[in-house]
N, C-alpha and C positions, 0 to 999 in steps of 0.2 A: 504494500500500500504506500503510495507516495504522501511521502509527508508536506504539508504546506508549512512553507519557512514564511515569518513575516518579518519584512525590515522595518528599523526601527528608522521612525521621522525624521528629516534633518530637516532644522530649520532653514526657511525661503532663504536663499541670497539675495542680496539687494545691488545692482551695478553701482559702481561709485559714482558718486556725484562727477558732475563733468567738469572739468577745470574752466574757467569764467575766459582765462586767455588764449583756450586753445579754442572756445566757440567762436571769438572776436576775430582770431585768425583764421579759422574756418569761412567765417563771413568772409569777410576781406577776399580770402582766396577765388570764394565761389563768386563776387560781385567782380573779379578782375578778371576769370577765367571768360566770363559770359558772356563782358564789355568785347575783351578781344576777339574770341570767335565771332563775332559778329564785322570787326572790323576787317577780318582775315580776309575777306569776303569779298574784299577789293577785286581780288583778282577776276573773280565774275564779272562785273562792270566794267572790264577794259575794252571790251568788243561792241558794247552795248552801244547803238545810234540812237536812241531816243534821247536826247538832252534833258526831258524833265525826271527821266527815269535815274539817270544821273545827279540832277541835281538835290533830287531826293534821296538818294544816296550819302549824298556827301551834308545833308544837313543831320542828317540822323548818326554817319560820322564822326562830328560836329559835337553832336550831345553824348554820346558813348566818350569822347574824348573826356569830356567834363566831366562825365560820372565816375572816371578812371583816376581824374585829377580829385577830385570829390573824395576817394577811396584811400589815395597816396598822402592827402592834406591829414586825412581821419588819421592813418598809421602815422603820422608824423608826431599828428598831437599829440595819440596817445602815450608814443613813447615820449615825450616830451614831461607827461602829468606825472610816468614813473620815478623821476627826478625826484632828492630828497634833498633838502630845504628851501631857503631864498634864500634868493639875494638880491633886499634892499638896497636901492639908490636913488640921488635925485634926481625927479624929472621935472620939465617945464610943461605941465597940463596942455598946452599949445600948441606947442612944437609936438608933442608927443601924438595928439588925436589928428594933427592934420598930415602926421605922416602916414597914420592910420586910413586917412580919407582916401589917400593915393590908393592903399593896398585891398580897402573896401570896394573900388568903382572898378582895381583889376577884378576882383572875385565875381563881382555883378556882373560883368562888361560879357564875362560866359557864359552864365544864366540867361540871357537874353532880359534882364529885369531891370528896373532904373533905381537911382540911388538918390535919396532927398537926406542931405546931412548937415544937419541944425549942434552952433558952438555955443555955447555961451561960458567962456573959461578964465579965471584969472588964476595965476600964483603958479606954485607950484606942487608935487610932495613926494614924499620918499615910501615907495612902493617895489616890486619884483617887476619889473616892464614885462619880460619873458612871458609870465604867467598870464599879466593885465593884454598882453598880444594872443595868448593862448583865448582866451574869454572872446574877447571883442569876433576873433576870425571866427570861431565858432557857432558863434550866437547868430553872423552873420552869413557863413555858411547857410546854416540849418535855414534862416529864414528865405533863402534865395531857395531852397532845397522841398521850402514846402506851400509856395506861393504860387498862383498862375503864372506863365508867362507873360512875361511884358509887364507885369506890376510892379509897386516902387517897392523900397523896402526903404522905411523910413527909421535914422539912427540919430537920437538927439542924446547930445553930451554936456551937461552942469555944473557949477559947483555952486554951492549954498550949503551955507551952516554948518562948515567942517564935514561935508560931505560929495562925494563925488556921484552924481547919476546918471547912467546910461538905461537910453531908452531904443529897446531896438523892436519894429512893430512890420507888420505884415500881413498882408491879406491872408483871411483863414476861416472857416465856417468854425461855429460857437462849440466853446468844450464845456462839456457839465462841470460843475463844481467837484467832482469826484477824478475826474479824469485828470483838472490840474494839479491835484495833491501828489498825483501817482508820475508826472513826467520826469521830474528829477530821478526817480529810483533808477537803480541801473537794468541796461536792458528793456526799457518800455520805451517804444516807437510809435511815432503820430504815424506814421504811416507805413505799414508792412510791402508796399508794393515797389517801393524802389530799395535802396544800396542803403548801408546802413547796420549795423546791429544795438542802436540806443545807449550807447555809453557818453553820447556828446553833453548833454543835459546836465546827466548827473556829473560829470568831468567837471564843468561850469559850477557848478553848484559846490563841488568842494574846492576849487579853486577862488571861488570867492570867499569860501570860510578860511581861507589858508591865509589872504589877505586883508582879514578882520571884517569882511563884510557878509551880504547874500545876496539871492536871488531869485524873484517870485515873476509868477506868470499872470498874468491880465486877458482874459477872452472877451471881445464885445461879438455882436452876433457877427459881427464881419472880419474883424483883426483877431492876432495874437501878440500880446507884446510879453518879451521878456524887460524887466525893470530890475538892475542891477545897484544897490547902492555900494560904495567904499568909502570906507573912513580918509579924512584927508590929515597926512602925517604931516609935521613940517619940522 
């Protein structure tokens, strides 16, 4: 008579959690691999006579380039935020935001978006530039990144009452109140459909606490602004 053996239970295993940096480079990979093969492509439209067949071609091109650049900016920052402490120095509020202006109208000028950028600045203070560069390109990225084309992306820069305010706002359909609480966290995306894996937000968000400030979102049923304050050192 065969005897029936029973095994003893082994507890479920569970997969390990996934490491946060190997998804980011996962992402990255697969939004750089997809931009390319599509550009690879070229080589089909060399024979092609129809000119608009072409020229459509080359504007979608065009936007893959920028989504590529979009992806290269993202890996840059990030290593950039891995970086451990500051380094404080003086700047002149001025000179500082209007070299910014230069490098905000390149970023737009690919988006096909227009740029409305409001100073009103006096003094100076002693801040991480590096960091306060890391903010500004991102915040402004992201908004060229989630606006119609052809719309403005309006960036206003303050200082009042020992404090420093950036205001950076863009066309956007209305977030419930529950949705802005959750955009800083890492890893939550306004928008699953394009490049991206959600770390720019919350990146922002601790680099403004790293230089004594924050950063809070504003929805009207049409914009989205992000509204940055910084303490002014001197």
């Amino acid at each position: 008579m065969m005897q029936t053996i029973s095994f003893p239970k082994k507890e479920s295993l569970q997969a390990p959690a996934a490491d946060p940096i190997m998804l980011i480079l996962a992402s990255w990979g697969h939004d750089i691999m997809q931009q390319c093969s599509s550009i690879l492509q070229i080589n089909s439209m060399i024979n092609k006579e129809d000119p608009e067949e072409v020229l459509e071609f080359l504007e979608n091109t065009l936007s893959r380039i920028w989504t590529l650049h979009h992806v290269a900016r993202s890996m840059y920052q990030f290593s950039k935020t891995q970086e451990d402490g500051l380094n404080f120095i003086d700047i002149d509020l001025n000179e500082f935001f209007t070299s910014r202006k230069e490098i905000a109208q390149y970023l737009i000028s690919y988006s096909n978006r227009k740029l409305s950028w409001n100073m009103d600045l006096s003094g100076g203070t002693k801040t991480d530039p590096n960091k306060l560069c890391l903010i500004l390109d991102n915040l402004i990225t992201n908004a060229c990144k989630y606006s119609p084309q052809e719309s403005s992306i309006e960036v206003t820069v303050t200082s009042n009452n020992g404090e420093l305010l950036i205001t950076i706002t863009n066309d956007y359909p209305s977030f419930p109140p529950h949705a802005l609480e959750k955009i800083f966290d890492p890893y939550v995306r306004l928008d699953t459909t394009g490049p991206g894996c959600g770390i720019g937000l919350s990146t922002c968000k601790r680099l403004c606490r790293q230089l004594g400030g924050d950063i809070h979102a504003v929805s009207t049923t049409t914009t989205l602004s992000m509204l940055v304050r910084l303490p002014i050192a001197l």
